[in-house]
N, C-alpha and C positions, 0 to 999 in steps of 0.2 A: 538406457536413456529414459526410461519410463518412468525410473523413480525420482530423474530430476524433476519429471512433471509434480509429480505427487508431491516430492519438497516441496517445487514453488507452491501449490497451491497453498500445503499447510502454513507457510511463512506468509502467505495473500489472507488468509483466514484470522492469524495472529495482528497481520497489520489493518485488515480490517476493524476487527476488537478494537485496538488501538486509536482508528480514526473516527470509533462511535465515540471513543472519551474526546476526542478531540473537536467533535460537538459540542458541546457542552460547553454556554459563555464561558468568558472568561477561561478558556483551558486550551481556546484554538493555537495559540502558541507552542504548545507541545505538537503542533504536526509539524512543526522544524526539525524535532526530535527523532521525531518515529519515521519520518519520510523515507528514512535508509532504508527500512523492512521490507517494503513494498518493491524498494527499487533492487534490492539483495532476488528477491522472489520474483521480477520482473530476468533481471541477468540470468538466473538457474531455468529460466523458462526459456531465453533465449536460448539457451544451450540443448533444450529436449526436441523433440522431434515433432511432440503434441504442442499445438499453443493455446490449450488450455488453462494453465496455470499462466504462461503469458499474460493474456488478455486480463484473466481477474486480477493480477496485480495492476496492468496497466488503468485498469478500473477504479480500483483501489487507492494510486495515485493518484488521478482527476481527480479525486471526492477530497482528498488531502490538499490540491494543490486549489480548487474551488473554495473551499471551508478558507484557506488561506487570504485568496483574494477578496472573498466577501467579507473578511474581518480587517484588513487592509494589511496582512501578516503579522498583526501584534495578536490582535485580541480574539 
């Protein structure tokens, strides 16, 4: 169970990356895209024992689903 922890994190880390590009005007659109990663890495976290990896994806969504609403989900 320990290493779904460590998955999720890696897959929270990679969608992290992803939601700094998804700063970036004009590019907030793509956290439509990527929003899967976090929540792929959120489930495998559900699954471990530790909610470490948990939590940081769940983190990692707020900042994707923020980003989203402050651009009015287009921009």
């Amino acid at each position: 169970m320990a290493m779904l922890n460590i998955l999720s994190i890696l897959i929270g880390i990679v969608g992290l990356l992803l939601a700094i590009i998804g700063l970036v005007p004009l590019l907030g659109w793509t956290n439509w895209i990527w929003l899967i990663v976090p929540i792929i890495g959120a489930g495998l976290g559900f699954l471990s024992k530790s909610t470490t990896g948990r939590n940081f994806n769940l983190f990692v969504i707020a900042i994707m689903v923020i980003r989203l609403a402050l651009g009015g989900g287009v921009i």
